[in-house]
N, C-alpha and C positions, 0 to 999 in steps of 0.2 A: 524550543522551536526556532529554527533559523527561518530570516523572510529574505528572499533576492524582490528589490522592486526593479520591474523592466516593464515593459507597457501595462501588465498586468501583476499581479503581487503573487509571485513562485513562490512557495511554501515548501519545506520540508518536514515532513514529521519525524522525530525519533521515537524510537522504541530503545530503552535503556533495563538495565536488568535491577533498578534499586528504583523503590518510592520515592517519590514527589511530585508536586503540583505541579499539572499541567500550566504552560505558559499560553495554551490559546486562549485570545478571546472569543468575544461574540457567540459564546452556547447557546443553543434554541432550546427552547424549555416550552414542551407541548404535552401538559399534565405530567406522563410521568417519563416520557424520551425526554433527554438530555445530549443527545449527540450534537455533534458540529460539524458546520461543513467552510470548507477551504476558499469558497469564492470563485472557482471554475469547476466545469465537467468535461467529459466526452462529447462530440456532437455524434450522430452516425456516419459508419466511412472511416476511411483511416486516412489518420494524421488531421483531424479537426479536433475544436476545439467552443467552447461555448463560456460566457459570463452562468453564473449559477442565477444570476437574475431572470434565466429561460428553465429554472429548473419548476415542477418535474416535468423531465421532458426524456423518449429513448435515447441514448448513445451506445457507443463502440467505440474497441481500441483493438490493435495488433498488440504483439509481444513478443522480444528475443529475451535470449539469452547474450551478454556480452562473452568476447572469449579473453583470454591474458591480453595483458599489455596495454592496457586503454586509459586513459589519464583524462582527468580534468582540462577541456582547452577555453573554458570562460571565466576560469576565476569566481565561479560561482559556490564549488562545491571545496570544503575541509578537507581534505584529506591529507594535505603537505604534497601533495607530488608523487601520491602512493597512484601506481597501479594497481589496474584488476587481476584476478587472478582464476586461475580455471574453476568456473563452478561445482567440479566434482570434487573438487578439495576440500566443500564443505562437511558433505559427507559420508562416511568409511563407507569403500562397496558399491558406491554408488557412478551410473555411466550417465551420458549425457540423456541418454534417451528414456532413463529413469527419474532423471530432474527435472526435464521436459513433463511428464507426465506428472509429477506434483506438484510444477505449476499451474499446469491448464486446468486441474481438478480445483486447485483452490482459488484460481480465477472463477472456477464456474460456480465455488460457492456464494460469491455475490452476485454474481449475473441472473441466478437462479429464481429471484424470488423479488426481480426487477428488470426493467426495461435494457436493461445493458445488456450487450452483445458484446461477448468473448470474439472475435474476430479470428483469433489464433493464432500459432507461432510462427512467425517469418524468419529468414534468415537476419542478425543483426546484420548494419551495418558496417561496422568493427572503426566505425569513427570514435574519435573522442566524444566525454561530455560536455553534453550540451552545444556539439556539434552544428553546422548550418544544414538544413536539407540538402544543399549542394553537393556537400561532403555527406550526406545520408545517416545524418543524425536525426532524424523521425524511424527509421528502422530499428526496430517495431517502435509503434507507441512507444511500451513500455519497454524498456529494456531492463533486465534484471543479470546483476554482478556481483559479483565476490571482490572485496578491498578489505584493506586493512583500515579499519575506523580508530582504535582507542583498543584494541583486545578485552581481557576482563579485568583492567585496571580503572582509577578515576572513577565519575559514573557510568563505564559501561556498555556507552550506546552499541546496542547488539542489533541494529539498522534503522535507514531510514530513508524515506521517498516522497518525492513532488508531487504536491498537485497536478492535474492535470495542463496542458500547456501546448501548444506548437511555437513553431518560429515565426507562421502565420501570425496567433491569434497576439503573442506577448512578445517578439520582437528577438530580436539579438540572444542569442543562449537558452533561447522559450524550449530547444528539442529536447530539454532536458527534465523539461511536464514530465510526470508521471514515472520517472527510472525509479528505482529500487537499489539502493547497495545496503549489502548483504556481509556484517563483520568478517574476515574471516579468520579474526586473531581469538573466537573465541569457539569454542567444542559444544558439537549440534547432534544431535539425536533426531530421528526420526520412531517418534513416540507418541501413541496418542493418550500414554498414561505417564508420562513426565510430569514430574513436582518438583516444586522448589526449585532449585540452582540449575537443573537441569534441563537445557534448552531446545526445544522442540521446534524443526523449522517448520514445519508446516506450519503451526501456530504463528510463529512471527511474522514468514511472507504474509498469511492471512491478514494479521493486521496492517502490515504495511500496503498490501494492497488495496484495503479502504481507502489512505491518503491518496494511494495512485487512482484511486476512482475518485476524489474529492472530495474523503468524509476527514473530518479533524478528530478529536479528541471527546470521549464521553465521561461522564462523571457518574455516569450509571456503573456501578458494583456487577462485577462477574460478566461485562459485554468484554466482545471482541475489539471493540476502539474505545475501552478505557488503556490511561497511561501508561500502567506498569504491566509486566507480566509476572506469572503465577502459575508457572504450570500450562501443561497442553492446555488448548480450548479450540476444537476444532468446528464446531457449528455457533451459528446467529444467533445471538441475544434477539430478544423483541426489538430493543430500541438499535443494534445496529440494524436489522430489518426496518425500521421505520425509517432509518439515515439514506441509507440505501436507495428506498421508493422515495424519500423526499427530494433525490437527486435525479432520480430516472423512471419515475412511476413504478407502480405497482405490475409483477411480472405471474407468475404461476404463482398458485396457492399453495403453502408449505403445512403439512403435517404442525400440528399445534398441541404441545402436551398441556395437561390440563392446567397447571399451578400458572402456566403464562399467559391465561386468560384476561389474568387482571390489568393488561397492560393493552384490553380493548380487543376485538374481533379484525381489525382492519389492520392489527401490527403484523400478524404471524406468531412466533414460533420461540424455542430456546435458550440455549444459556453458557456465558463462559469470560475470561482472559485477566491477568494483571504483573506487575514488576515495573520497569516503566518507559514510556514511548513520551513524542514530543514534537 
């Protein structure tokens, strides 16, 4: 986990492709959810921002896509000085307006089953990160890109994203709440039956956009925001469904197979994700 302190505590989570302990603290443990959450949310509206001391409470967020060329201008974020690069590069075949449409779907997989509002895709900015609103570094919320992180050498880390955040709420470099980068040194499939070594992006944006909605790290086996990855996992665990409504209340009621009963009538639903995040 990397922490930026600026009025408020900007968190990044990784998602890394090898086991190991999570470095969050402060887990909630309520019976059998084990999720965490990062200490900000969404408020409603775009480009707000709230302490999680008002959670659970509704919010919303916008969302771009970044295009080439966009760098780090707060010194907040690793990369060495690496720009972004065009998100179709991630992967084979794939247009803009086919990337677009497997973000919005897997934003609305958390939106679904809670008080968050998808807001939807705006044109980015094409500021740098963590830009000033001046310069139109809140376009979108969240902004999600393609860099070069680490490819599939070292641990790994195959993405990772901010808690939620404005310039508003956390000060100097705060537009950089909620972004997403997305490796693009390592080879991505779009698979909902990937295993092993084999990297599924939907799966990963999915997790990473828990962080970007303000959930940390779970210790619950086979969720969505446990550390590592394992293979596709494209729907909610119960306990990322309890992270979720413990951020922004409880939304539509989700189909519930029977074995997930045990994790209470008031979690919801499913099962999935592992390798590792951060």
């Amino acid at each position: 986990m990397r922490g930026i302190l600026i009025r408020t505590t900007l968190v990044a989570g990784l998602l890394l492709s090898i086991a190991s302990t999570p470095s969050l603290a402060s887990y909630i443990e309520l019976g059998s959810e084990e999720f965490s959450t990062l200490g900000t949310a969404w408020n409603p509206g775009i480009n707000t921002a709230r302490s999680a001391s008002g959670n659970p409470a509704p919010g919303g967020a916008t969302w771009s896509i970044m295009g080439a060329g966009i760098t780090d201008v707060t010194g907040f974020d690793s990369h060495g000085g690496n720009a972004t690069t065009g998100i179709t590069g991630l992967l084979a075949g794939s247009t803009f307006a086919s990337m677009s449409t497997l973000i919005n779907d897997v934003l609305n997989v958390w939106a679904t089953p809670s008080l968050f509002t998808n807001l939807g895709q705006v044109t980015d900015g094409g500021a740098g990160l963590g830009a000033s609103d001046a310069n139109s570094g809140h376009l979108g919320d969240i902004r999600v890109g393609a860099i070069f992180i680490d490819g599939s050498i070292g641990s790994n880390v195959l993405a990772h994203a901010y808690n939620p955040c404005t310039s508003i709420f956390c000060g100097t470099g705060g537009s950089i709440g909620g972004d997403m980068h997305i490796d693009n040194g390592n080879s991505w499939v779009d698979d909902p039956f990937a295993t092993g070594s084999t990297l599924d992006l939907y799966t990963v944006i999915l997790h990473e956009f828990g962080h970007s909605l303000g959930l940390g790290h779970s210790t619950v086996v086979g969720s969505v925001m446990e550390p590592t990855y394992a293979g596709a996992r494209r729907t909610l665990h119960a306990d990322d469904i309890a992270g979720i409504q413990a951020v922004y209340g409880v939304g539509a009621a989700v189909p519930v197979p029977a074995a997930v009963w045990l994790f209470g009538s008031a979690l919801g639903l499913l099962g999935w994700m592992r390798r590792k995040a951060s």
